[in-house]
N, C-alpha and C positions, 0 to 999 in steps of 0.2 A: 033179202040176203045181203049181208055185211061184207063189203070187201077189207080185209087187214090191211092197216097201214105199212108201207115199207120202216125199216129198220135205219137206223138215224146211224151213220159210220160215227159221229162225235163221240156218241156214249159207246160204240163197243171201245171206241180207245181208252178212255176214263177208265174203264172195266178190267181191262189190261193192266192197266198202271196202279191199279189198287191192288191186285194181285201179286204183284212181281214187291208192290214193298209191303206184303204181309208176307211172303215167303222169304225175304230180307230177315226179317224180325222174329221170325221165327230160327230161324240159321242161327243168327245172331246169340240168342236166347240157350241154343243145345250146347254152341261151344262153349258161354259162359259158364255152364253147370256140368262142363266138362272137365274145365278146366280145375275148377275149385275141387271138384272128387279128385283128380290126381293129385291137387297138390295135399289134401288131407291124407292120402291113402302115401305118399312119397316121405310123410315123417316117420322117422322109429316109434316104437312101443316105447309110452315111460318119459317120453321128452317133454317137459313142462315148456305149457306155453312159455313166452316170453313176457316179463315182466317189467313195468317201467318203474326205474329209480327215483325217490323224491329224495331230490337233498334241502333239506330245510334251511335255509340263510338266515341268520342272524341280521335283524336291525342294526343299522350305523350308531354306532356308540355316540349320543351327545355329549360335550367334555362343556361340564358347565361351570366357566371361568367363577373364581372365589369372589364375592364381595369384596370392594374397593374397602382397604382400613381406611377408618377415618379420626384421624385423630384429632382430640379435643382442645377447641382452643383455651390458651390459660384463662382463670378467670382472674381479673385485673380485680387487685387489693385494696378495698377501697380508705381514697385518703381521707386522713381523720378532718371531719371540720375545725375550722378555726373557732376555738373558744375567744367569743366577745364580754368582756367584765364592762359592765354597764351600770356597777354602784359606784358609791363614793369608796374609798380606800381609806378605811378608819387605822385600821390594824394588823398587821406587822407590819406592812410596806404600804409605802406612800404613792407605789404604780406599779404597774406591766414590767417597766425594767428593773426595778429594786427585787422584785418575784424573783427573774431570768439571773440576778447576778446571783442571788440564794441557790439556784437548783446546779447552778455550773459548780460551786461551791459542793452541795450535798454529790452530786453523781462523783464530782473530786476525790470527796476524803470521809462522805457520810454526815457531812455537817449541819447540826438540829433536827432532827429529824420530828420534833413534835411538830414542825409547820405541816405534816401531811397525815395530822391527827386533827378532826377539828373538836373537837371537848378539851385537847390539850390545849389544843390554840385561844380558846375561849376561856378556860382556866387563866391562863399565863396572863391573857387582855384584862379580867377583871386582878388577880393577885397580880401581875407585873406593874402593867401601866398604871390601873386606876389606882394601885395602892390598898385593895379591898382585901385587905389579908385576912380577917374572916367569912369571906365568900370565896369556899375554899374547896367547895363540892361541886362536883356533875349531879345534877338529879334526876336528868333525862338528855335525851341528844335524837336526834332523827337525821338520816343523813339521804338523800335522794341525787345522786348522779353530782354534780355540782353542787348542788344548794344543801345548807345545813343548819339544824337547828339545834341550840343546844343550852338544857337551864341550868343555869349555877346557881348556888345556892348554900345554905349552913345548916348545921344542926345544932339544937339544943337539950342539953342531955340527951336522953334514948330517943327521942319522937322522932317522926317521919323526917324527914331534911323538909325546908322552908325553897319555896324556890323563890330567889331575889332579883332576878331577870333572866328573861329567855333570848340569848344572841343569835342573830343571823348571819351567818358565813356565805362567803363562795368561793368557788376556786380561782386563782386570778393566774394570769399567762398561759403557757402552750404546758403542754405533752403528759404524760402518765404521771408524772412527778409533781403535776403544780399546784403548789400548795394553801391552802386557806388563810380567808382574808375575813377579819372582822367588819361586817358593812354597816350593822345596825344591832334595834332591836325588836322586837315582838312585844307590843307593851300590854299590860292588863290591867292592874290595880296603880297602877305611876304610868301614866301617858306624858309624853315631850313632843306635842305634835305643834310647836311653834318653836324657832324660824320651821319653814319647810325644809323639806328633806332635799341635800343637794342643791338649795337657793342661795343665793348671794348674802353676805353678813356684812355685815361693819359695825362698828362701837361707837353707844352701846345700842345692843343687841337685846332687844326683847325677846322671852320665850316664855312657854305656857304651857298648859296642859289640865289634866285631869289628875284627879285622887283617887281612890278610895282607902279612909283609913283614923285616927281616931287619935287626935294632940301629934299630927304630923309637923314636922317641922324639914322645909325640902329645900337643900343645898345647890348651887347652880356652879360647875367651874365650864370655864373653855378650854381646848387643849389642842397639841397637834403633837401626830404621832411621831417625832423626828425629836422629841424633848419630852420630859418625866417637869418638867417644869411647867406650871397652870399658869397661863398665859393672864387670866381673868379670873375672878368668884365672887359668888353674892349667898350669902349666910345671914337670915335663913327665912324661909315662908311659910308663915304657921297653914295650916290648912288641915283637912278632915267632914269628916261626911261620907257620903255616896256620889262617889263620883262627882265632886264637888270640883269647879273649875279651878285655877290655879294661875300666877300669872309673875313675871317680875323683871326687871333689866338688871343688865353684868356687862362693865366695863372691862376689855383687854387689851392687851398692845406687845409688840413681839413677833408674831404671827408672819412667820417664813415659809410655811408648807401649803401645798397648793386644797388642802383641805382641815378643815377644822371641826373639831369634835367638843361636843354639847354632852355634859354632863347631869344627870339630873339625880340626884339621892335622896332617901331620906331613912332614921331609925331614930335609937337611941329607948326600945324599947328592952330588947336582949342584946341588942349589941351597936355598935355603931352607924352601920350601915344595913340595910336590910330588904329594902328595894331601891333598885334605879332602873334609870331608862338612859338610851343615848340617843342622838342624832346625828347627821353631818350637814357643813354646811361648806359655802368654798368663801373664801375673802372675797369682799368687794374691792373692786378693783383692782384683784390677782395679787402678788405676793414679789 
């Protein structure tokens, strides 16, 4: 036979105290759902819950300052290079500053204005200076920035014009106005390639050259562009062939200008004169 164990007093208190807070919680529980039936049953009929307002706000306006003007700097004018004349000065002017007193002259009062023609200018060198008054035609001219070329030349009866030499111009001094300068020539069939070109001369003076051409007979003066007066001349050097060499001396004296000009001609088939050549050369021993 079993005897029962006595009863522990710890757990009937535990026992106790779990009872008394579920009857807590239940309490609790009735007047919560007390409370909410009154307060449902204490609105009117027809009262719309209450509703909550959105007011929608507007983003902060960004104010987005205008790009900075920028204004353009000037563009700077470009200045004109200095024109360098680096020939001899056969014709019109004897330099830089005989050009400069010309152009203060034309901007003046308009004065010659063929010096800023160069086919006039090369007209006027062969009919003015040299005296070639049946070389009396342009028959071509080329003209590129500064530099120009340009043939003179005659006609006989109807036919094509004869070209008698082809001159080479430049422009000599400053600015839009400045006008052509005789420096040489472009030789073909009458070459003057002795003295050289721009070398030193004294008398007399040997020169030379090339032909082509058939009972030539070739004339030699010296000159300077400051006088219509032939310093020198040697008449005449028979010569002809193909390009047959050519050769002969000319005594002169006079010679004032800081450049001297070489003559060479020859014709007398249609007319007097029919081709030349020219060169420059400077005195020996200056002037």
């Amino acid at each position: 036979m079993t005897t029962p164990r006595p009863e522990d007093p710890r757990t009937s208190r535990r026992l106790s105290v779990i009872a008394v807070i579920a009857a807590a919680t239940a309490l609790a529980l009735a007047v919560a759902v007390l409370v909410a039936t009154t307060l449902k049953d204490s609105r009117p009929a027809g009262t719309p819950l209450p509703t909550a307002t959105v007011t929608a706000t507007r983003p902060p306006v960004t104010t987005v300052p205008p790009p900075p003007t920028i204004t353009p700097s000037p563009v700077p004018t470009p200045t004109p290079s200095r024109r360098v004349f680096r020939y001899q000065a056969v014709w019109p002017f004897g330099s830089e500053q005989d050009a400069a007193v010309w152009q203060q002259a034309y901007r003046k009062s308009g004065s010659q204005p063929w010096h800023l023609d160069a086919a006039q200018t090369a007209l006027s060198f062969t009919m003015g200076f040299l005296s070639f008054d049946e070389v009396n035609t342009v028959v071509s001219r080329t003209v590129r920035g500064d530099d120009a070329t340009v043939a003179v030349g005659y006609r006989t009866g109807t036919t094509t014009p004869s070209v008698a030499a082809v001159l080479h111009l430049r422009r000599i001094g400053q600015g839009e106005d400045a006008p052509w300068e005789v420096v040489g020539s472009r030789d073909t069939s009458l070459t003057l390639d002795r003295p050289g070109y721009g070398s030193f001369a004294g008398s007399p003076l040997r020169v030379g050259g090339r032909i082509t051409g058939v009972d030539e007979a070739i004339r030699i003066e010296v000159r300077q562009h400051s006088s219509n007066t032939v310093l020198g001349a040697y008449c005449c050097v028979p010569a002809g062939g193909e390009h047959t060499p050519w050769s002969a001396s000319v005594f002169f004296r006079g010679a004032t200008d800081d450049v001297l000009v070489i003559v060479a001609s020859t014709g007398g088939h249609y007319q007097a004169v029919e081709k030349f050549a020219i060169t420059a050369v400077r005195p020996r021993g200056g002037v």
